[in-house]
C-alpha distance (Angstrom), angle and dihedral (degrees) to the residues before:
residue distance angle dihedral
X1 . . .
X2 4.02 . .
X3 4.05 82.1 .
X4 3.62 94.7 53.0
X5 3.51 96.9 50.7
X6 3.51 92.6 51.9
X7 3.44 95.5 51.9
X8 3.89 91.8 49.1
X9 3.86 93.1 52.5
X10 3.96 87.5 43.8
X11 3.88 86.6 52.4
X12 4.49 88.6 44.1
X13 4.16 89.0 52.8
X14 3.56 93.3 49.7
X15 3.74 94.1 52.6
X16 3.37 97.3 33.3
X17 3.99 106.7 120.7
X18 3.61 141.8 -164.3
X19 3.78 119.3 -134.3
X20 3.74 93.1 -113.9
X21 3.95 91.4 63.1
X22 3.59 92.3 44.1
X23 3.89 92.9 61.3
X24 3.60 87.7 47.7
X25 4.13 93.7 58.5
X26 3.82 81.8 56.9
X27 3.51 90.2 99.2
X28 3.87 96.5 66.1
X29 3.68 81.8 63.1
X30 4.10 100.7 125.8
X31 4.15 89.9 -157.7
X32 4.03 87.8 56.3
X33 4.00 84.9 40.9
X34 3.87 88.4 51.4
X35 4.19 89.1 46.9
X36 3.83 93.0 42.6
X37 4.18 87.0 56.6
X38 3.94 91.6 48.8
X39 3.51 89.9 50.1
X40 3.76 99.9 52.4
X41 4.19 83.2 42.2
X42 3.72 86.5 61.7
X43 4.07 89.3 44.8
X44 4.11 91.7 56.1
X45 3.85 85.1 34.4
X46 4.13 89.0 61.3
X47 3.85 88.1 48.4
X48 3.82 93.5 48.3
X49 3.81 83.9 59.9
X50 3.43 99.7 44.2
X51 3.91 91.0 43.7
X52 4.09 89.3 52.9
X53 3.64 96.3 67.0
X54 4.04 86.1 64.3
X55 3.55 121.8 103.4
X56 4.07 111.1 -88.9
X57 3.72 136.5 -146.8
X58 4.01 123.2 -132.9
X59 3.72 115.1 -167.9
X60 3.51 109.5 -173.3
X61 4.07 127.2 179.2
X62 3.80 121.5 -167.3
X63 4.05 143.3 174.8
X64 4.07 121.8 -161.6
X65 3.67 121.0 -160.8
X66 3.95 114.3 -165.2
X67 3.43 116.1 -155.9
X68 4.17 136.7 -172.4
X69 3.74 109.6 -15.6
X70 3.62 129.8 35.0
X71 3.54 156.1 164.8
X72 3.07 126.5 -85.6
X73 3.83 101.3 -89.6
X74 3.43 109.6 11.1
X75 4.07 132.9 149.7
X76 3.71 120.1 -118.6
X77 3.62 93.6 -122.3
X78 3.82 144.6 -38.8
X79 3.15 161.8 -129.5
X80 3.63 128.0 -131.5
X81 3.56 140.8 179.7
X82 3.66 128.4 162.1
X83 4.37 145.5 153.2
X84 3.55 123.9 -128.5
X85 3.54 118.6 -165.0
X86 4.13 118.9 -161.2
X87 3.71 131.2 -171.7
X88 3.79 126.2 -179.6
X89 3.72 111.0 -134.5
X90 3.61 97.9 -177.7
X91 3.59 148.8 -2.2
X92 3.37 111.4 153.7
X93 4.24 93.8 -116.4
X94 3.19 103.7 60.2
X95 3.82 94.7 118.4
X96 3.29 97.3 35.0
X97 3.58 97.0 51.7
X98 3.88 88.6 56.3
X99 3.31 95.3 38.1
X100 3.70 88.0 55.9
X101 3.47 97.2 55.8
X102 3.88 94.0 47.7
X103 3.28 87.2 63.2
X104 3.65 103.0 41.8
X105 3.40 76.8 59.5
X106 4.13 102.0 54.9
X107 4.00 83.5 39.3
X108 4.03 90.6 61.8
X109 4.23 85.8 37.9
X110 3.91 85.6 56.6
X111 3.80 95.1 43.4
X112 4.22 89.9 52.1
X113 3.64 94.1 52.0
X114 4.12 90.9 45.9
X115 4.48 83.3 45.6
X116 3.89 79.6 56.0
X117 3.58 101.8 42.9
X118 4.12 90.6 45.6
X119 3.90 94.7 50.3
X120 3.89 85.5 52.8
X121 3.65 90.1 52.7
X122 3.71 87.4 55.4
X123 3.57 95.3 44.9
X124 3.87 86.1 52.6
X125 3.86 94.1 51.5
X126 4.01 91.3 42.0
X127 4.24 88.8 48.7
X128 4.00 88.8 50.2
X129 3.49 95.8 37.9
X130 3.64 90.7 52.7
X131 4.33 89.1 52.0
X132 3.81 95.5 50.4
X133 3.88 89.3 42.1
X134 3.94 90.0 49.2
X135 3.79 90.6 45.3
X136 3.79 85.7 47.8
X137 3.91 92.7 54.9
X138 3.55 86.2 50.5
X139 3.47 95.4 59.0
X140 3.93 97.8 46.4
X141 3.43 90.9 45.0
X142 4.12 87.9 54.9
X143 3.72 82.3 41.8
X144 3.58 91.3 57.3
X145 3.73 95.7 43.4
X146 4.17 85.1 55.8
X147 3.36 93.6 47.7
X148 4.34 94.1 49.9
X149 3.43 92.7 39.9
X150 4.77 83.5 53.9
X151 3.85 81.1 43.5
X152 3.60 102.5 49.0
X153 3.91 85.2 53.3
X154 3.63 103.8 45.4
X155 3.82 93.1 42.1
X156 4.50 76.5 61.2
X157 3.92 89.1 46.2
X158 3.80 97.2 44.1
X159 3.92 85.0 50.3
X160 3.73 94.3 67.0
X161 3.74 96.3 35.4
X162 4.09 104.5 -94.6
X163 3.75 106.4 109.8
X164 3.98 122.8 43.7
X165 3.98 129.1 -104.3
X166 3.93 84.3 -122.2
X167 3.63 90.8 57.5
X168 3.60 103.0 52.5
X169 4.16 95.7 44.6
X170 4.26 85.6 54.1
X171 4.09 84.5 50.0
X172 3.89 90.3 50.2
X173 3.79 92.0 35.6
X174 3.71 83.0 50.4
X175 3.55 94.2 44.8
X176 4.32 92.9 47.9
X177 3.83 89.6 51.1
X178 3.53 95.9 52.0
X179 4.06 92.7 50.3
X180 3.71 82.4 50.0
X181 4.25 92.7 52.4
X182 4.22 84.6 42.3
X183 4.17 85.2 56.7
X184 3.83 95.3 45.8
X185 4.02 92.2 48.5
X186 3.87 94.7 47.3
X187 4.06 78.9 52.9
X188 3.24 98.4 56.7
X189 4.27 91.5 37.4
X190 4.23 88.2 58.4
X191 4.20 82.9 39.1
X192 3.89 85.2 59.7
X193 3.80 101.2 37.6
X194 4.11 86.2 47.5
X195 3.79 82.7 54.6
X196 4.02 96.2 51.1
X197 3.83 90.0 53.3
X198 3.14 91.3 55.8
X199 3.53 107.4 57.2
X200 3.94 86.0 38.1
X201 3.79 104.6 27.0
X202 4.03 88.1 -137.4
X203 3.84 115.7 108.7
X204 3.46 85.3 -129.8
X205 4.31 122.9 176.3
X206 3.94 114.6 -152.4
X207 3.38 120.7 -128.9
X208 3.66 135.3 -164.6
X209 3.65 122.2 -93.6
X210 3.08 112.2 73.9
X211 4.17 131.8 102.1
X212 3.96 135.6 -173.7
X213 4.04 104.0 -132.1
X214 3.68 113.2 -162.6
X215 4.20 132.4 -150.7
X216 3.98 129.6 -179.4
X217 3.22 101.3 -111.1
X218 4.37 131.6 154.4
X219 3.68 115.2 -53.7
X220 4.34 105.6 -110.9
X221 3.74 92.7 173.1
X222 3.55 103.9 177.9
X223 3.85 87.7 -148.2
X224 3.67 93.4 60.5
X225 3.87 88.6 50.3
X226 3.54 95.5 45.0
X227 3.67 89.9 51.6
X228 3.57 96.8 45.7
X229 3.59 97.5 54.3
X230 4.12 88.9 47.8
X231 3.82 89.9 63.3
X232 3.85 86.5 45.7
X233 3.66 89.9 49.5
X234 4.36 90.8 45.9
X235 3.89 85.5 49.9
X236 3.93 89.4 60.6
X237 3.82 89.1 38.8
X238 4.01 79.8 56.1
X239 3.48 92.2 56.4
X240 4.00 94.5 44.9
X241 3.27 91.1 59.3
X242 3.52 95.3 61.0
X243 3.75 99.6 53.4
X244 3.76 91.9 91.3
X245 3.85 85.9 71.0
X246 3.58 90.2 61.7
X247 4.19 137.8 66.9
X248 3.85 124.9 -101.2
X249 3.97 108.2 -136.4
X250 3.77 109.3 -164.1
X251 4.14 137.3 161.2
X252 3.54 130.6 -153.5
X253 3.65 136.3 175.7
X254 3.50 139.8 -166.4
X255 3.67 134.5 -153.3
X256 4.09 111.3 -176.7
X257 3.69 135.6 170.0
X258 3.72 124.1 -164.0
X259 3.65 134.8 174.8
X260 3.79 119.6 -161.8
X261 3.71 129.6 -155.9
X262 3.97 112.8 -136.1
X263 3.69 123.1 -162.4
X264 4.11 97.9 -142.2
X265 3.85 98.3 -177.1
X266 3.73 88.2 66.7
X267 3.96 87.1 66.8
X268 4.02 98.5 50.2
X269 2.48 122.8 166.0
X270 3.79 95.0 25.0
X271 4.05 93.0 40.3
X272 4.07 94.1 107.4
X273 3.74 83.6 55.9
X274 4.35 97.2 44.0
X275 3.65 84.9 51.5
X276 3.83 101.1 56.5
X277 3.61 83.7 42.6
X278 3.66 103.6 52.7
X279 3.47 134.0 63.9
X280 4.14 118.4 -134.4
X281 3.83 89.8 -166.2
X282 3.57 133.5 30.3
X283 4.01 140.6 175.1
X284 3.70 117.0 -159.1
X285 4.02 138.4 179.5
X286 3.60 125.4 -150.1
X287 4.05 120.0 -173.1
X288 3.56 120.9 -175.8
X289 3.93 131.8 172.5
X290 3.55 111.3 -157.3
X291 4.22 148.3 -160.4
X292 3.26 133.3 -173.1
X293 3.77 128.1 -177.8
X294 3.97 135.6 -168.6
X295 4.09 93.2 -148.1
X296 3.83 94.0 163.2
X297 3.59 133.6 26.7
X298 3.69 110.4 153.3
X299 3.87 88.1 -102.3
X300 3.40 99.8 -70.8
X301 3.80 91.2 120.3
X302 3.99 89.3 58.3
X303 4.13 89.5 43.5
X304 3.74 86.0 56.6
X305 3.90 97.0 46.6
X306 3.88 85.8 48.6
X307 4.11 91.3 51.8
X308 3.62 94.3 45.0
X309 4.38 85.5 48.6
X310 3.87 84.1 57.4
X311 3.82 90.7 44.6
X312 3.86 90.3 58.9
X313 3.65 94.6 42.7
X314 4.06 92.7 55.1
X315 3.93 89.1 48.5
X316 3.76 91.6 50.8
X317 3.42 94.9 64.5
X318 3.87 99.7 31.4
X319 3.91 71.5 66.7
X320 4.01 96.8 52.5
X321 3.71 81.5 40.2
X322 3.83 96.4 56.2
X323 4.08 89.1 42.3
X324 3.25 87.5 58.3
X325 3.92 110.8 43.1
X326 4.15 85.1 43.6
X327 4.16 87.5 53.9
X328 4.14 90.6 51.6
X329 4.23 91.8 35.6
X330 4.09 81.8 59.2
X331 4.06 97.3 51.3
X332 3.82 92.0 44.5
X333 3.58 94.0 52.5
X334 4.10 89.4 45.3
X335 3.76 82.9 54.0
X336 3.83 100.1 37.6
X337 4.32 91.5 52.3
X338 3.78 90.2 46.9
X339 3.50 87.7 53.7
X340 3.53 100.0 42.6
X341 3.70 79.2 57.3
X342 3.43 101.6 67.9
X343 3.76 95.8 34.4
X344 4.09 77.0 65.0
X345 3.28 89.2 50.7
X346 4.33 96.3 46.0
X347 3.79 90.5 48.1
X348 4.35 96.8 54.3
X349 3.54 76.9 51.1
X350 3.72 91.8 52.5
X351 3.47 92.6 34.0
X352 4.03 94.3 56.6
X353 3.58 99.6 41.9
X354 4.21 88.1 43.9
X355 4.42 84.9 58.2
X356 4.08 85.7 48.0
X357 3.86 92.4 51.8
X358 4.01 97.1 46.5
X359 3.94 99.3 39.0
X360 3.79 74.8 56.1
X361 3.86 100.7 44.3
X362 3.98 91.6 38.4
X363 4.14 93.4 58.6
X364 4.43 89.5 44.5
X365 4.04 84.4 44.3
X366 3.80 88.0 55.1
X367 3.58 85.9 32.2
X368 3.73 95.4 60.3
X369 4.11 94.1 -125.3
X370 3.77 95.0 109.7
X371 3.89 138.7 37.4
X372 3.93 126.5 -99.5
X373 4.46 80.5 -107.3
X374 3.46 93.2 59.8
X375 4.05 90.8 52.2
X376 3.22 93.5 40.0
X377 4.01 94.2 52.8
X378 3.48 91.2 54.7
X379 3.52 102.0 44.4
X380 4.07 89.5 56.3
X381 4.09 87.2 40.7
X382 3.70 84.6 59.9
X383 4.31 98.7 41.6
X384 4.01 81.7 46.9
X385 3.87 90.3 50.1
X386 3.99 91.7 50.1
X387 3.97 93.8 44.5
X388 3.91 93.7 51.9
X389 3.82 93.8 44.7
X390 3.87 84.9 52.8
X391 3.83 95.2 51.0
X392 3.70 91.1 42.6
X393 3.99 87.2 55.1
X394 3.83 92.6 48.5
X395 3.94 88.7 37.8
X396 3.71 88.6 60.4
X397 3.90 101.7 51.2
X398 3.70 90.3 40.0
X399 3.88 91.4 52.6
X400 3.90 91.3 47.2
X401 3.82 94.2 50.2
X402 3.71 89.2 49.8
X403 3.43 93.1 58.4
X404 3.55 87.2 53.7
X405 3.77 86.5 53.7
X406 4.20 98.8 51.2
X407 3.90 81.2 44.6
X408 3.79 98.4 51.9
X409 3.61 95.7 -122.2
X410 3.86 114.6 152.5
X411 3.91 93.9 -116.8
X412 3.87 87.3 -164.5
X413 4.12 89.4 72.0
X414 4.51 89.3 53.9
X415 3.35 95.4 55.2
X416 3.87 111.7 105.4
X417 3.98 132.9 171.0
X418 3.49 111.9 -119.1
């Protein structure tokens, strides 16, 4: 048993992780994986765009069989092959277009680093979480050793008739429900270690040692620049949708050469003559400029125009909105640290006067002087006391990376060991 316990404490130190390294596994995450592929998908997608409005090459190879009836002089078939160049002139959203997909682009760039910045939020919450939740298995299990050690004695007093039956079932009662708390909190401490591996696919165990320091810096809220570059990106979809009002300018030309195959017996006796007069192979060049025009579309160009107006309007002041929410999301969080602070500060307080009281209570419970509810008042005064100093602790490091987060600081480069 000694053995076994030595290996799982052997196996605890070696994955026993600081906050710093657990950020760093963030990369093996396979939802940040999946985001980092879209975004480079959007990158080649932008140049695919931008590489369309180049001239293109056709090359295009063809035979023709003619059967029964004919002209006059005509081949029995050919062959044809020929390259046709186009180029688009104009098309009225040609920088729009492009533009559009640049900024897709930097929109799905902005939404992986915010991805990044929210899983290491998580991680943040999960590694404090875990600490408090530790420290508050520590204290039930010390809990649980006080209570034992009060039940092991009265179970010897109630034998010879000094302590009542009553007293001894509310000990063991006592005793059954903390177990039963001890379970649930190891629950939730594999529920949060389950959690950690899998945003960083480690079985990593956080240990102390690590702190989140915070300094006023420049708001980057990502949702400020994701909302910005939306209206951008409904301004170009503005001036898409009024490309239909204008002319498409375009050139193409085409270089061919065919060679066709002429049955001369089928002209006798004039086939001396066909032959002089025909040509078995041929190169040609064709040049056109082109325009095309949508004069008349039953209004469904305007309709559009007016939807995509509306569009624009709506992310203008999902922008205001977003400057706005970020602004009052900063001040609370201010407010909320500074008062986590001296909720910190109440519950040591709290926490040191609660020890006084039951070192007190415990020696007149053993004493005789007070009753078993007295004792055990005090003893779950003081386990309440430890457990609320604990969540403050991990209440305050959570808050102050989460203002990193609505402020679109990396919370990764704040960390420090202490």
């Amino acid at each position: 048993m000694k053995k076994l316990s030595l290996i799982l404490l052997s196996l605890s130190l070696l994955n026993a992780t600081s906050l710093k390294t657990m950020l760093e596994s963030i990369e093996n995450n396979e939802q940040l994986k999946a985001k980092n592929y879209e975004t480079l998908s959007k990158e080649e997608s932008a140049k695919s765009v931008k590489y369309k409005y180049y001239p293109s090459a056709t090359l295009q190879v063809g035979f023709v069989s003619f059967d029964y009836d004919r002209y006059i002089i005509n081949p029995n078939n050919l062959t044809n092959v020929s390259v046709a160049i186009d180029a688009l002139i104009y098309d009225g959203k040609r920088n729009s277009n492009i533009n559009l997909a640049k900024k897709n682009h930097e929109l799905s760039q902005i939404e992986l680093e915010k991805a990044k910045n929210e899983l290491e939020f998580n991680l943040v919450s999960l590694y404090y979480s875990y600490l408090a939740l530790m420290e508050n298995i520590e204290y039930k299990e010390q809990n649980l050793k006080y209570l034992n050690a009060s039940l092991s004695r009265l179970e010897n007093l109630n034998k010879v008739g000094l302590r009542p039956n009553d007293e001894l079932e509310i000990f063991r009662a006592k005793v059954e429900l903390n177990k039963s708390e001890l379970v649930n909190l190891n629950y939730q401490k594999d529920e949060i270690l389950s959690n950690i591996y899998l945003i960083t696919n480690n079985n990593f165990i956080p240990t102390k040692g690590s702190a989140i320091i915070y300094e006023d810096s420049a708001n980057k809220s990502y949702d400020i620049k994701i909302n910005s570059l939306k209206e951008e990106m409904s301004e170009l979809n503005k001036d898409l949708s009024l490309a239909p009002f204008k002319p498409t300018i375009f050139v193409k030309n085409i270089v061919g050469f065919s060679k066709n195959n002429f049955n001369y017996s089928l002209y006798a006796p004039f086939d001396m003559i066909v032959k002089e007069r025909v040509k078995e192979k041929m190169f040609s060049n064709i040049f056109m400029l082109g325009l095309s025009w949508n004069v008349f579309s039953f209004g469904a160009d305007k309709k559009a125009y007016e939807s995509a107006k509306l569009s624009n309007l709506a992310a203008k002041e999902m922008n205001i909105y977003s400057k706005k929410s970020v602004s009052e999301k900063e001040k609370l969080l201010i407010q909320k640290i500074a008062s986590i602070q001296e909720e910190i500060n109440a519950n040591e307080k709290l926490l040191n006067a609660s020890k006084i009281a039951y070192e007190s209570i415990a020696k007149k419970y053993e004493a005789g002087l007070v009753g078993y509810v007295e004792y055990l008042n005090s003893l779950e005064t003081m386990q309440g006391a430890l457990a609320k100093l604990s969540l403050s602790k991990a209440k305050f490091e959570i808050s102050k990376a989460e203002l990193l987060l609505a402020k679109g600081i990396i919370i990764k480069d704040f960390v420090i060991d202490l």
